[in-house]
C-alpha positions as CSV (number, residue, x, y, z in Angstrom):
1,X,0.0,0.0,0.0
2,X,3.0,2.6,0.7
3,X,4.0,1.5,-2.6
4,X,0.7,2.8,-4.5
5,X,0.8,5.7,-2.5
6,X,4.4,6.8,-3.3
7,X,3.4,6.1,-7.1
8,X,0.4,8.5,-6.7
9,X,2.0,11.6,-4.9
10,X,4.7,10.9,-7.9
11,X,2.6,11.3,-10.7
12,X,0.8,14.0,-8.6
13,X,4.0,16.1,-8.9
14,X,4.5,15.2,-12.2
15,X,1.5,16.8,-13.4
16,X,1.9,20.3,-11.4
17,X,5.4,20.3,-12.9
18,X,3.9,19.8,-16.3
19,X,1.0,22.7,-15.4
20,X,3.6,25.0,-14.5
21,X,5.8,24.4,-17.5
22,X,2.8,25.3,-19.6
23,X,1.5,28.3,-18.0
24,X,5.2,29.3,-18.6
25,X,5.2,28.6,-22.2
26,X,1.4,29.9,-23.1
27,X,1.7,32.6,-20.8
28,X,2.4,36.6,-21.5
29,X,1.9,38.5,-24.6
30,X,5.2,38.1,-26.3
31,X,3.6,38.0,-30.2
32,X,1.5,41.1,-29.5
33,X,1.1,42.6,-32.9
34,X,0.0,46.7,-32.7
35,X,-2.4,47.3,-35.5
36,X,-1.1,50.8,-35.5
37,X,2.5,49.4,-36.6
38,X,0.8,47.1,-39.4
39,X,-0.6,48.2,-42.8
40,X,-2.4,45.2,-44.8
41,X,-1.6,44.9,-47.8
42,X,-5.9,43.9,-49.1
43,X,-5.0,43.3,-52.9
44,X,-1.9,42.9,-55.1
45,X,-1.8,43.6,-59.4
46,X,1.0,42.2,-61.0
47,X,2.3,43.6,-64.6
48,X,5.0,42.2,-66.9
49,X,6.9,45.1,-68.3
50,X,10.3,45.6,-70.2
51,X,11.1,42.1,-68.6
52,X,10.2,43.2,-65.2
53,X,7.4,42.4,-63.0
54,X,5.5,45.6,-61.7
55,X,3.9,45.0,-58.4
56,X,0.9,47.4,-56.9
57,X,-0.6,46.7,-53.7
58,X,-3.9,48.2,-52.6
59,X,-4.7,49.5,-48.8
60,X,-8.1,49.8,-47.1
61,X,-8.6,52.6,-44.4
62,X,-9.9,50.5,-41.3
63,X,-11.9,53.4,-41.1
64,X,-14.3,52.5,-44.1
65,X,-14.3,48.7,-43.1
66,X,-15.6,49.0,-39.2
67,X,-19.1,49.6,-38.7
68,X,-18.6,53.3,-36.8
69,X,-21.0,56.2,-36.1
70,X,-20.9,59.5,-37.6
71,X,-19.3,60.9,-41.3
72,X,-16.6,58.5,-43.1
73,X,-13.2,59.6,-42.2
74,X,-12.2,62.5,-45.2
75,X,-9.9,61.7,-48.3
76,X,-9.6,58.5,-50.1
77,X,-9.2,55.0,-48.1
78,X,-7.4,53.8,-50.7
79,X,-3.7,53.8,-50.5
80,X,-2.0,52.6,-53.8
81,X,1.6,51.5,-54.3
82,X,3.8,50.5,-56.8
83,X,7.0,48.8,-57.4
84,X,9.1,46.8,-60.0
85,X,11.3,43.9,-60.0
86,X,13.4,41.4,-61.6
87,X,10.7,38.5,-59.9
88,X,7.2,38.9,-58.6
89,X,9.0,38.3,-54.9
90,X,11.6,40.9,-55.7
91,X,9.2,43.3,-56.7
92,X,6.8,42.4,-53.6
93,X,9.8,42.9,-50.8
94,X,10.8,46.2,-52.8
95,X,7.8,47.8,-52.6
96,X,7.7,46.3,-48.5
97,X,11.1,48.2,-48.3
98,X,10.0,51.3,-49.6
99,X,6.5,51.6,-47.0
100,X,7.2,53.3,-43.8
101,X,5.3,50.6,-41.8
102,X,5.6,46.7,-42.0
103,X,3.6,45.4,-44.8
104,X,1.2,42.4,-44.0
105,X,0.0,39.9,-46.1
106,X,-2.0,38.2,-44.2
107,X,-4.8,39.7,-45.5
108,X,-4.7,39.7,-49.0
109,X,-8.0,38.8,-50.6
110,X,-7.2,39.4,-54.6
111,X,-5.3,39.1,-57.1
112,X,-5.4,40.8,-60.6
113,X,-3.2,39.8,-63.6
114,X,-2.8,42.2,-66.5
115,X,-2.5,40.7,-70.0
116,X,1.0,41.1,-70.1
117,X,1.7,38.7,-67.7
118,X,-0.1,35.9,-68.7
119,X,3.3,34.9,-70.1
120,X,4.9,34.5,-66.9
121,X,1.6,33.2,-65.0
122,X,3.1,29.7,-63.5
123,X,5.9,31.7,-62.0
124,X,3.5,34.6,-60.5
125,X,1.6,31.4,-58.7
126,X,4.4,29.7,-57.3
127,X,6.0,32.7,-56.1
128,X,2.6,33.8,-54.0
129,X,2.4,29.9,-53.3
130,X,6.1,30.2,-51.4
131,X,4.4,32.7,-49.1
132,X,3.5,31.8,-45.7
133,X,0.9,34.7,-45.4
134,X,-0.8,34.1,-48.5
135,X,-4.0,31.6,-49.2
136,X,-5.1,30.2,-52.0
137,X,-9.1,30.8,-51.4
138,X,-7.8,34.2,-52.8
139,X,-9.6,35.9,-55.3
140,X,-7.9,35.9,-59.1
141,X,-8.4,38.1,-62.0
142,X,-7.0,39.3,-65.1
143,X,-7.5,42.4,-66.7
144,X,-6.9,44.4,-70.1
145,X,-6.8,48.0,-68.1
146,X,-3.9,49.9,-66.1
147,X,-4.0,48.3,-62.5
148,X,-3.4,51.1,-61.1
149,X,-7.2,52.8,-62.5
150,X,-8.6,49.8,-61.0
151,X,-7.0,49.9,-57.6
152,X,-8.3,53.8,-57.3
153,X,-11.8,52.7,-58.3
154,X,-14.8,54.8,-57.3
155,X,-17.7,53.3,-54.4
156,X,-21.4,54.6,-54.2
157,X,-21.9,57.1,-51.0
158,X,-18.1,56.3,-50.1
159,X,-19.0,53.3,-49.0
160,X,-16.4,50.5,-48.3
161,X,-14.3,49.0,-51.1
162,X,-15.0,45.7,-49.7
163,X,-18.7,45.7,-51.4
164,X,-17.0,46.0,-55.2
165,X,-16.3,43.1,-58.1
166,X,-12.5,43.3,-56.7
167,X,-13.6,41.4,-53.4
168,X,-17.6,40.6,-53.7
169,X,-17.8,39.6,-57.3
170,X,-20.8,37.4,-56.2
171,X,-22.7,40.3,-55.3
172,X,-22.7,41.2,-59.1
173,X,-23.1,38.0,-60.3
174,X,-26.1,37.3,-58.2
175,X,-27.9,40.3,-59.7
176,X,-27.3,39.2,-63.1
177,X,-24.9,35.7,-62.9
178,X,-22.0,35.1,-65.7
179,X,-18.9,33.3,-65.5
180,X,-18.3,31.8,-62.2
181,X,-16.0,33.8,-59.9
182,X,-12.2,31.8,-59.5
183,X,-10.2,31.5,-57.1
184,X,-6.6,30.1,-56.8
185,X,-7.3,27.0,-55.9
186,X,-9.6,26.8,-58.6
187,X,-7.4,28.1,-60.9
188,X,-4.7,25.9,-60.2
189,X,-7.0,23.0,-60.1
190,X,-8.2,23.8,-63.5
191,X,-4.9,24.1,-64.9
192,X,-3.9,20.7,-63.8
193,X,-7.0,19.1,-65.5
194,X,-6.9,17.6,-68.7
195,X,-9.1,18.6,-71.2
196,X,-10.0,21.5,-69.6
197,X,-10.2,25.5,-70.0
198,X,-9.7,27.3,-67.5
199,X,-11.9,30.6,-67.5
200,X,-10.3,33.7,-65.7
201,X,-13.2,36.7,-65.0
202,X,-11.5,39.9,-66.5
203,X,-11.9,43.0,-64.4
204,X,-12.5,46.2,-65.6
205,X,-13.9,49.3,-65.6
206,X,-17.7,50.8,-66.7
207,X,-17.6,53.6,-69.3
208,X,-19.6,56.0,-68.1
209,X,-22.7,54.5,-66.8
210,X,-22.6,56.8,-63.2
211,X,-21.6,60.0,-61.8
212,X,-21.8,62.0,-58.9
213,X,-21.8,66.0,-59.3
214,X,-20.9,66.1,-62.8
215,X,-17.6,63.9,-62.4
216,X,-17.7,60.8,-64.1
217,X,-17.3,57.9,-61.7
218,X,-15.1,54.6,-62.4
219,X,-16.8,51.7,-61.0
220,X,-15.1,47.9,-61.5
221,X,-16.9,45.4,-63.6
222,X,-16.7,42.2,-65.4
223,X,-16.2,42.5,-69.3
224,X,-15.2,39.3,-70.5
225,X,-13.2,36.2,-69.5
226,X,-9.7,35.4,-70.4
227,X,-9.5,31.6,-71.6
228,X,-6.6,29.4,-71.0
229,X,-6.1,26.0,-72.9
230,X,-3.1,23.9,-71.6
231,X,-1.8,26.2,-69.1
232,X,-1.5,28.6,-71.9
233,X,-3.2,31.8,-72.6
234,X,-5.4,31.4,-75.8
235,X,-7.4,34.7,-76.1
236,X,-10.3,36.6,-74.0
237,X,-14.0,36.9,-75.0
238,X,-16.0,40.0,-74.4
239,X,-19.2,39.3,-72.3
240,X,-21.3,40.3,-74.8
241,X,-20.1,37.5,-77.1
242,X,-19.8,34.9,-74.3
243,X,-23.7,34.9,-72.7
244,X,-23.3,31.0,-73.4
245,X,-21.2,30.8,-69.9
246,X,-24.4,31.7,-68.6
247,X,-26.3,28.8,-68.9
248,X,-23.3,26.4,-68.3
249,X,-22.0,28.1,-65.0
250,X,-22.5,25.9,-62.0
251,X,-22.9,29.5,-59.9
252,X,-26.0,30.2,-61.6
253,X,-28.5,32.6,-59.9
254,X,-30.5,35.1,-61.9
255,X,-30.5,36.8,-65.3
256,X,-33.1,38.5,-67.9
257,X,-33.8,37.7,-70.9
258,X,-35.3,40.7,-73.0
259,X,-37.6,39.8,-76.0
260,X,-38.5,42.0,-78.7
261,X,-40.5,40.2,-82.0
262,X,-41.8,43.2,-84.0
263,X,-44.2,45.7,-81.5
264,X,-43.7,42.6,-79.4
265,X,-42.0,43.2,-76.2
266,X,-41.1,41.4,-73.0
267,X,-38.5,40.2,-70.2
268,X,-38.2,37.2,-68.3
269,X,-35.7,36.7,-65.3
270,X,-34.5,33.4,-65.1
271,X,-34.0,31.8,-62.0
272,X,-32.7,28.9,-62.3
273,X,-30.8,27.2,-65.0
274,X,-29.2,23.8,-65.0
275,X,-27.0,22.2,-68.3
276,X,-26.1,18.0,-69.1
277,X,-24.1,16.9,-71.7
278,X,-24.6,13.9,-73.0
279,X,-21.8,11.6,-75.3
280,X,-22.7,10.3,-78.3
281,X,-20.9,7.7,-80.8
282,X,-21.7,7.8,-84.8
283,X,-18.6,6.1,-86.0
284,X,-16.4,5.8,-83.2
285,X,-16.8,9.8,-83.3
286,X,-18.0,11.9,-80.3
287,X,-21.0,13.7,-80.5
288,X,-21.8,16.1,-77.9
289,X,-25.9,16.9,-76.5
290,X,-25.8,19.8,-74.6
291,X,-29.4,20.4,-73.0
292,X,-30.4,23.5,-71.0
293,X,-33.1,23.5,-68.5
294,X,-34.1,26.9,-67.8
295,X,-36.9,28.3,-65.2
296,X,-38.6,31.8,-64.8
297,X,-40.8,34.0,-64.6
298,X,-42.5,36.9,-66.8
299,X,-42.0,40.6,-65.4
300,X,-43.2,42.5,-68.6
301,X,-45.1,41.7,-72.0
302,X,-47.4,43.0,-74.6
303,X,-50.9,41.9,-74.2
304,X,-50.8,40.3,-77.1
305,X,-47.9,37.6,-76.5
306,X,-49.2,34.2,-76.4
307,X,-47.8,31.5,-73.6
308,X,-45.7,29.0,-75.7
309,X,-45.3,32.3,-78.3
310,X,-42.9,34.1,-75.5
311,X,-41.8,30.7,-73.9
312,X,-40.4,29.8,-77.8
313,X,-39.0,33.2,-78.1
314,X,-36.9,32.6,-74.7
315,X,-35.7,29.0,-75.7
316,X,-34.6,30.8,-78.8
317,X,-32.7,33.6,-77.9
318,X,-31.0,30.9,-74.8
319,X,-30.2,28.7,-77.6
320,X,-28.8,31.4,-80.0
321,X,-26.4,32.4,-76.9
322,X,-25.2,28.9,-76.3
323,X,-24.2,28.2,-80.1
324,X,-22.7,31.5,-80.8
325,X,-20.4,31.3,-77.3
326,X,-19.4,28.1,-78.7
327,X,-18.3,29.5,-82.2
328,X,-16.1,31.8,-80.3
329,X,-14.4,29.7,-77.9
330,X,-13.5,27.3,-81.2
331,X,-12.5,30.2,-83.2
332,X,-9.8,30.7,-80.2
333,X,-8.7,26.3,-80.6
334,X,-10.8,26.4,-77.3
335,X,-13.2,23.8,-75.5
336,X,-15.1,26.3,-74.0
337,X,-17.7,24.3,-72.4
338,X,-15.7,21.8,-72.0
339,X,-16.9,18.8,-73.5
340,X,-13.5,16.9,-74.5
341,X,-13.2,16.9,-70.3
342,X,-16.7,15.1,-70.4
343,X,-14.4,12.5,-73.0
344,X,-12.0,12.6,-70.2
345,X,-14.3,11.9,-67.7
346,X,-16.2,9.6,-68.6
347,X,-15.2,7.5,-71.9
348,X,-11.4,8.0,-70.6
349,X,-10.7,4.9,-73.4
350,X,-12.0,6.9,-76.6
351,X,-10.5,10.0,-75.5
352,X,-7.1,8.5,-75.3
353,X,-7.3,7.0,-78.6
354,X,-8.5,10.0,-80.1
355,X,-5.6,12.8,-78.5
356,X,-3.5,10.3,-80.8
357,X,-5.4,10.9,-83.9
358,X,-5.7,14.2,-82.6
359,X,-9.1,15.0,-82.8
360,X,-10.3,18.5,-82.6
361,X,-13.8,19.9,-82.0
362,X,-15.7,21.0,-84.9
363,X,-19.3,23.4,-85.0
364,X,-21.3,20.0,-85.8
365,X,-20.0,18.5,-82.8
366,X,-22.4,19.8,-80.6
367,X,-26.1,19.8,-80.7
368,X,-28.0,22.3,-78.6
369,X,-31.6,21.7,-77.1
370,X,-32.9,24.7,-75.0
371,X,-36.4,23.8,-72.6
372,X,-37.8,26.8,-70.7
373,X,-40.4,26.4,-68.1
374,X,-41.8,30.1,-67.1
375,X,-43.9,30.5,-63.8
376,X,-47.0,32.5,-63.7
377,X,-46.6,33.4,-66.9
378,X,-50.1,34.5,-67.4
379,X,-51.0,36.6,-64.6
380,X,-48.5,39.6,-65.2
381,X,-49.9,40.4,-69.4
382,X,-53.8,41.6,-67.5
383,X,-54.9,45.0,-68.5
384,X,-52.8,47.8,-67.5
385,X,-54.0,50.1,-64.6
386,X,-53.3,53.0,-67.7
387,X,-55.7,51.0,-70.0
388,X,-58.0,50.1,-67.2
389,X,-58.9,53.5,-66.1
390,X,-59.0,55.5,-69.8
């Protein structure tokens, strides 16, 4: 019994000893970080210039991002800076040398790409890859414009940047959906995949769509989508000539669809939209069936538009969207819905065999079959309250 007793007040001390070693270690603020002595660095544009990589980091006043009482803070709460290199690193510890307070990372939520640098992409993601403070659910874009116009973009009633494309593209895309927003991971993930092109949202800038006091405001946008076959860039689409990735995108939430036939006028928001591709075979050749599903619901129309009239009119003009995105993307050498992935995927045998005979999409490959289904389509085409009371 002494025995069990000396074992116990043993192990008894062992554990207080243990206690007191970790109160020791976890105790004290030794990695207190000031906020005053940190700036964060929110989101970083890379260029590809004369051979060197041109950095720009963008800075958000804490003072336009915490909920606080009273006016916004005066000035812009955008700070902008700018530096060059002989590697995206260099040119990222440069421009960390020339701020007068530690730069932070930690943060970052975006990245934009010009044009120029899609030549040196791979590079530009392992270097961001290599740092610790960076993540990969970061936001990606590529661009056409100076990066510096879109880093000293405009907000309705000063409001915080935080609420534009740059960081909240899905706000944007909920109101009227297109291509998908991307993020590294995603872009990286797509890049590895066979078969498969990789669609990167381009970020720009409106014309001249708002102003405030006569000054014409720049607000960000999306205007096309950059496409990337292979790792490689192979072109960019305007949105107006890529509505297809519409109907295809798995982020799908709401657009309209305007109608016009003669005095004929009307507009349908769709809400939901859901597209299968099916594989064929006519002769050991792939055939692709792409069919759309789409769902809505009437918001304006003449009187005189007839159910399956408007519902045709809609299938029409989803269907005319769908073949004419197509013809672009193979008028770039591009799979842009990518259906040789869906050979990939799923028929991994044929697709092997035909890469060796290789086999290249052609406009008869696909087959597009559009059905629309609109709700309460009948209720909104009654007599106007302007007809009603004349």
């Amino acid at each position: 019994m002494r025995i069990h007793a000396n074992i116990r007040s043993y192990a008894k001390s062992v554990k207080i000893i243990l206690a007191l070693c970790a109160m020791l270690i976890t105790g004290g603020c030794w990695d207190e970080v000031n906020l005053q002595d940190v700036s964060y660095i929110s989101a970083i544009g890379v260029d590809y210039v004369d051979k060197h990589f041109v950095v720009y980091a963008q800075m958000i006043s804490f003072g336009v991002i915490a909920k606080q009482e009273g006016a916004p803070p005066p000035g812009s709460p955008i700070w902008v800076g700018k530096h060059e290199g002989d590697t995206n690193l260099a040119a990222i510890f440069n421009l960390m040398d020339s701020s007068q307070y530690k730069l932070s990372l930690n943060h970052l939520k975006s990245v934009v790409i010009h044009e120029r640098a899609f030549s040196e992409m791979q590079q530009i993601i392992d270097s961001l890859n290599r740092l610790s403070s960076t993540r990969f659910n970061c936001l990606v874009f590529g661009t056409k414009r100076d990066i510096n116009d879109l880093f000293t973009m405009d907000m309705l009633f000063n409001k915080t940047p935080l609420t534009t494309p740059l960081y909240a593209p899905h706000i944007e895309n909920n109101q009227n959906s297109y291509v998908e927003p991307l993020t590294l991971q995603t872009l990286v993930r797509g890049a590895l995949e066979p078969a498969m092109t990789v669609k990167l949202p381009s970020l720009s800038l409106l014309p001249d769509d708002w102003e405030n006091n006569k000054k014409r405001l720049n607000f960000l946008t999306i205007d096309g989508t950059f496409l990337f076959n292979e790792k490689k860039p192979a072109g960019f689409v305007s949105r107006g000539n890529s509505k297809g990735l519409i109907w295809t995108s798995e982020a799908f939430k709401r657009s309209l669809v305007p109608i016009r036939v003669e005095d004929k006028r009307g507009s349908v928001v769709v809400d939901s939209a859901k597209s299968n591709v099916k594989v064929n075979w006519e002769d050991g050749q792939p055939k692709f069936v792409n069919k759309v599903h789409v769902t809505g619901h009437l918001i304006e129309a003449s009187n005189d538009f007839a159910d399956q009239e408007l519902i045709k009119y809609v299938e029409q003009v989803v269907q005319t969207q769908l073949k004419e995105t197509y013809l672009k993307g193979l008028a770039l050498n591009t799979d842009i819905y990518d259906l040789e992935h869906e050979l990939y995927r799923y028929h991994n045998k044929a697709w092997r065999r035909l890469t060796k005979e290789e086999w290249k999409l052609s406009p008869k490959d696909l087959t597009i079959e559009v059905k629309c289904r609109i709700k309460k389509e009948s209720e909104l085409r009654s007599q106007s309250e302007l007809d009603r009371h004349t």
